[in-house]
N, C-alpha and C positions, 0 to 999 in steps of 0.2 A: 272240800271240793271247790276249786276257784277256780273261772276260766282264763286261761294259759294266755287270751290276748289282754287281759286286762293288767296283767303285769307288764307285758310291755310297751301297754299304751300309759301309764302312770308312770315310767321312766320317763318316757318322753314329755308328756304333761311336764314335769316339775322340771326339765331340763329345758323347754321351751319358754315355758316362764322365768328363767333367769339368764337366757341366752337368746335374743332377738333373731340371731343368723341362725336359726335352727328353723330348718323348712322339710315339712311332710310332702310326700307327694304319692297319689295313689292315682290306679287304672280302675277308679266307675266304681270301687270295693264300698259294700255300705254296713259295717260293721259299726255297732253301738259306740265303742272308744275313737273310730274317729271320728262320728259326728260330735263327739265331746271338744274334739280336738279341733275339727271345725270352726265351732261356736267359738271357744275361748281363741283361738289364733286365726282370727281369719287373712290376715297377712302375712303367714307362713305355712299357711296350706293349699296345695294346689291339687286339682283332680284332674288329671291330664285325658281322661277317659279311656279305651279300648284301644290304645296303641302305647304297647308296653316297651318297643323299642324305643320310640321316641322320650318315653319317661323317663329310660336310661339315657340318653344325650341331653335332655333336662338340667339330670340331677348331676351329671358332669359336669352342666356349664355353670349351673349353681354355685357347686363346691371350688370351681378354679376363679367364682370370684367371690372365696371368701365363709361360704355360707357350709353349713354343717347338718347335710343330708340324709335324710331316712326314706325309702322309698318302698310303699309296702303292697304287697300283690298274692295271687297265687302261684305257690313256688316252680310251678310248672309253667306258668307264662313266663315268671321273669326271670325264669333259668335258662330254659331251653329256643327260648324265642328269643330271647337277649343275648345270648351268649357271648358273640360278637363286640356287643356295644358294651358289655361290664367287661371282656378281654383289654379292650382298646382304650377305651376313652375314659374308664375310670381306674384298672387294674395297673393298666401301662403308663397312668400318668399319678400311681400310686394315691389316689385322691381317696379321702376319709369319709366317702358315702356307706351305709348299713343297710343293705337290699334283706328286707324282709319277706319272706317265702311261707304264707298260711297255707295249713294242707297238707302237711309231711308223708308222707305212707301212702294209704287209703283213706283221709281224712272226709275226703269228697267223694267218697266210694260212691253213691250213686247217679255222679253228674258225669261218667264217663271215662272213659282213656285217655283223653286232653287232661284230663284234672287230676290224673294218680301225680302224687310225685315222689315215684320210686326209683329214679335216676340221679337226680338231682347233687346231692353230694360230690360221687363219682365224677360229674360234669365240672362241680364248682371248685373239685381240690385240684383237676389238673392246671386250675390259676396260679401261678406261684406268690403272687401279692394278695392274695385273699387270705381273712382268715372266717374258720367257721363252726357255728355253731348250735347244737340240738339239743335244747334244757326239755327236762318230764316232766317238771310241775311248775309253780307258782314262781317260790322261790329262787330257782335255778335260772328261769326267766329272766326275772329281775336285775339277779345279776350277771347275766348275759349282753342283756343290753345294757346294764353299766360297764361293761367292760369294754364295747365296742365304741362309747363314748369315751373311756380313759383312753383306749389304743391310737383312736387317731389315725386309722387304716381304713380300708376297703374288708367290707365286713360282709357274711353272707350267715343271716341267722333263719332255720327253720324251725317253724313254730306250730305246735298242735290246736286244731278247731276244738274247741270245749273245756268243760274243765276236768280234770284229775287229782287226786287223792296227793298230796304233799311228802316225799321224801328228805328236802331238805328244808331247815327251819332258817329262822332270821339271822341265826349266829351263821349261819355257811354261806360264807361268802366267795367259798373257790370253786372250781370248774367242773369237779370231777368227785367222786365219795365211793367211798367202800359202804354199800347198804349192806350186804351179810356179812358174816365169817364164819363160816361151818368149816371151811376147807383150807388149810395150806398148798394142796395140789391142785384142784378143781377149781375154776372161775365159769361165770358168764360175765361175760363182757357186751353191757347193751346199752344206749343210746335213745333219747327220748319215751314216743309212749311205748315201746317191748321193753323198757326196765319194767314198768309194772308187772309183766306177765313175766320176768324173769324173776322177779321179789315172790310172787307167789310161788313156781313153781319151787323155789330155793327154800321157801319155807312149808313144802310140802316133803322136800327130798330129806334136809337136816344134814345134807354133805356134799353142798355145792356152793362157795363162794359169789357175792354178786358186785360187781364193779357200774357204776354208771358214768358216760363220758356228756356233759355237758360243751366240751371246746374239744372240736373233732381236728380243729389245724390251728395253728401248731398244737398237737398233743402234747399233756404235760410229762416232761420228763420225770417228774418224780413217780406218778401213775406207770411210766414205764417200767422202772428199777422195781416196783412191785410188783407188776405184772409177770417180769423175767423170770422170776421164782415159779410160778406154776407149771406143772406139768403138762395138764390140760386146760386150754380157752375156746370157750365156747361161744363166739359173736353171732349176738340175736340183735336183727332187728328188721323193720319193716324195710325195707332195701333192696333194690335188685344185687344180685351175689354179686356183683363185677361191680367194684370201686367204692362200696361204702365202709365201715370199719373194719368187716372180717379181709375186706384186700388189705385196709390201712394195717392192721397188726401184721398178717402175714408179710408185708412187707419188710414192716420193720423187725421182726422175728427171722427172716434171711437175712439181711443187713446186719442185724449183731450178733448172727450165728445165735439165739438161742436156743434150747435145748426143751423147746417143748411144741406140744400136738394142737395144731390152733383144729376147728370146724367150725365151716360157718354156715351160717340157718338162717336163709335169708328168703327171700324172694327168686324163684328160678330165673333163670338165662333165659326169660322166653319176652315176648312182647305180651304185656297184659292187655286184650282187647274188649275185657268184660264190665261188666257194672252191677252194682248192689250191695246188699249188705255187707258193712266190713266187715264180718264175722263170717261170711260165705265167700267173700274174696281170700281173705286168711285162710280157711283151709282148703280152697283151690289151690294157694301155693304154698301147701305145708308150713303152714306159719301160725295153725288152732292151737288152741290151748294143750289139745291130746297130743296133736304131732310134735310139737316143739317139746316136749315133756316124754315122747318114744324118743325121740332121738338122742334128750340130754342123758337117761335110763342108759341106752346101748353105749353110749361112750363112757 
């Protein structure tokens, strides 16, 4: 159990120490790794405070002279409140900034409906110069943010408050794994922290396949050509239903004509206006442990 920001503040760490044009820049966030980050870089860290649009015109004018940007927030501010400014001034001018989004789901379930970030995704794939990503534990992390350093793009990574239980080790170094195989017909298809409660419920059933997507854009083609086999896909995840993976599959599932039954078990089509415990917000919107486990049963 390792928490899920310290992998990606140790990427940056050691990428910062051998690369001087590597500048952090956060809205007021007072998280353990980056007062680390702080300390050891204080000439490549800036705290812009409580104006998250302006962070993004920042880290644009940074990156166009030169510098090689990470900019870390809650993914609800610096999605939905930026939207505009990562459209324009960093997507449109394809610049290699990495907008990191703490909070995925119901992370901050208690601080309110400004704070879910259950849209998010949805918002960030219809960028077409974005690419994006949602690792479940430690490792997948890791190499996440390594990847968004090799790529060289306009990168959008959401990343889970706490820490979780490790699906992938040191040696997995690619985007995506097959953690079950009970099933040749039957998958779940899940993404960030619902892989967990998909590995359980998979190894409760003993005939349900479990896929996990670390790099939600571009998806990996070879992930696809395996996917295409199944009969049934079942995409879980903390998500509202409109534009997170179970749109992205079903998408891609019309487009190549496959020949299988996607459902998705997501977050309803409603506006979340509640607050509390994640586990009480999850089965408000059919997303407990029991419900998500009735519905895999009936399909």
């Amino acid at each position: 159990m390792r928490d899920i920001r310290d992998a990606c503040f140790d990427v940056i760490c050691s990428y910062a120490e051998q690369n001087k044009n590597v500048v952090i820049l956060t809205n007021d966030m007072g998280v353990f790794g980056l007062q680390k980050l702080k300390q050891n870089f204080p000439k490549q860290f800036i705290n812009v405070g409580v104006a998250e649009q302006n962070m993004i015109n920042v880290a644009a004018g940074l990156s166009e002279s030169g510098k090689h940007v990470f900019v870390y927030g809650i993914s609800s501010f610096i999605t939905f409140r930026c939207f505009e400014q990562i459209k324009v001034n960093i997507c449109s001018m394809n610049l290699p900034v990495t907008i990191i989004g703490i909070g995925s789901g119901f992370s901050f379930s208690f601080d309110g409906p400004t704070h879910h970030g259950i849209q998010d995704i949805g918002v960030m794939r219809t960028i077409p110069e974005i690419e994006i990503y949602n690792p479940c534990d430690f490792h997948s992390t890791f190499n996440c943010v390594s990847d968004t350093i090799k790529n060289n793009v306009p990168c959008y990574l959401r990343i889970e408050k706490g820490s979780l239980p490790d699906f992938y080790s040191d040696n997995d170094n690619y985007l995506w794994k097959q953690l079950r195989k009970f099933s040749e017909t039957t998958c779940i298809v899940s993404t960030g922290f619902t892989t967990h409660k998909a590995v359980i419920i998979a190894d409760e059933f003993k005939n349900v396949s479990v896929f996990d997507i670390c790099k939600i854009k571009p998806i990996c083609e070879n992930l696809l050509m395996l996917l295409s086999r199944f009969k049934k896909i079942i995409c879980l995840e903390e998500h509202s239903l409109t534009g997170g993976i179970g749109s992205l599959l079903s998408e891609v599932a019309t487009d190549r004509e496959w020949n299988t039954r996607i459902k998705r078990v997501s977050i309803s089509d409603v506006q979340c206006l509640f607050y509390g415990d994640r586990l009480w917000l999850q089965e408000k919107h059919n997303l407990s442990y029991d419900k998500v486990k009735e519905e895999i049963k009936n399909i």
